[in-house]
C-alpha positions in Angstrom: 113.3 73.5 93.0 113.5 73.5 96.5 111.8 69.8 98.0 110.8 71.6 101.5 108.8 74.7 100.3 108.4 74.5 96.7 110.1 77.2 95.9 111.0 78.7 93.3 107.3 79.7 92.5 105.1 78.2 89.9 104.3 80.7 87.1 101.5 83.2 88.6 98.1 82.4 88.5 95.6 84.1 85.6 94.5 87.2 87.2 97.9 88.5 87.7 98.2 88.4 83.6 97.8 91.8 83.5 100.8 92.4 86.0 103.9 94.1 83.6 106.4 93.6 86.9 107.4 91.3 89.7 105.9 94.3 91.9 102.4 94.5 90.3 102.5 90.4 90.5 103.5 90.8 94.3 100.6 93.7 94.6 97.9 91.6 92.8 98.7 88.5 95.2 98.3 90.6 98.5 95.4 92.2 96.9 94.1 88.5 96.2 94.8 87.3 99.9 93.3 90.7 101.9 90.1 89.8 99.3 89.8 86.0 100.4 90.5 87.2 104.1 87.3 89.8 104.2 85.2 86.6 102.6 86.5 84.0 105.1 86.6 86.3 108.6 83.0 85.7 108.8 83.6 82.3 109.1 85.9 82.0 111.4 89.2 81.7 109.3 91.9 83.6 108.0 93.5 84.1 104.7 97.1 85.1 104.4 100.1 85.7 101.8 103.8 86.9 103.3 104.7 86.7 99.4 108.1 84.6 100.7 105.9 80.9 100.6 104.6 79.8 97.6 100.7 80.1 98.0 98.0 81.1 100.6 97.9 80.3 104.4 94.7 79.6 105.5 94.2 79.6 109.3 91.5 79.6 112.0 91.4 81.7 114.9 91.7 78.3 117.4 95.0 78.1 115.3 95.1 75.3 113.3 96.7 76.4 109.7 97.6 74.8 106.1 99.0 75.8 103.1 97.2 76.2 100.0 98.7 76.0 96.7 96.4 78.1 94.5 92.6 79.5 94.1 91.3 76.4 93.6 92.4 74.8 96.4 91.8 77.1 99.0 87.7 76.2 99.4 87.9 73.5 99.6 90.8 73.1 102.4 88.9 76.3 103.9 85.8 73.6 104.2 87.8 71.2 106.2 88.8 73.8 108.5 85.8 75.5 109.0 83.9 71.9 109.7 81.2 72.8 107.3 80.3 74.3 103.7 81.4 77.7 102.9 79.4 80.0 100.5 81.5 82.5 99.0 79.2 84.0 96.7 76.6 84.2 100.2 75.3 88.1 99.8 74.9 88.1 103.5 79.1 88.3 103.6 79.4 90.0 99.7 77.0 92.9 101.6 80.4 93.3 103.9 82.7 93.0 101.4 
């Protein structure tokens, strides 16, 4: 395992379970990123995956960034970016989506 970026990946996370190939893994995390990028715009902050780092960068549009290992992580890291609480289940942004 590589000390600098983590690589090689962890095993994928449990809703790519239902991807048969390393393409359909690949799809499912983009499709994940784009998903957690139309919840978080509204807030100021931006959700990316270039599929070559091993999780999801988070960034504002000032440009402060960080790295995110998994789901879990990223609401509460998008919190501390944001500089307050972040509903993602708020229908005001879910009307959006």
């Amino acid at each position: 395992m590589c000390n600098a970026c983590g690589n090689p990946a962890a095993p994928g996370h449990w809703t790519e379970a239902g991807a048969a190939t390393p393409g359909d893994r690949l799809r499912a995390r983009f499709h994940r990123a784009k998903v957690l990028d139309d919840i978080l715009r509204p807030y100021g902050l931006m959700a990316h995956d270039g599929g070559v780092v091993p999780g999801i960068q988070l960034g504002t549009m000032a440009g402060a960034s960080s790295i995110v290992h998994n789901l879990s992580e990223v609401w509460a890291e998008a919190e501390r970016l944001h500089g307050a609480p972040i509903d993602p289940l708020d229908p005001r942004y879910l009307d959006d989506l």
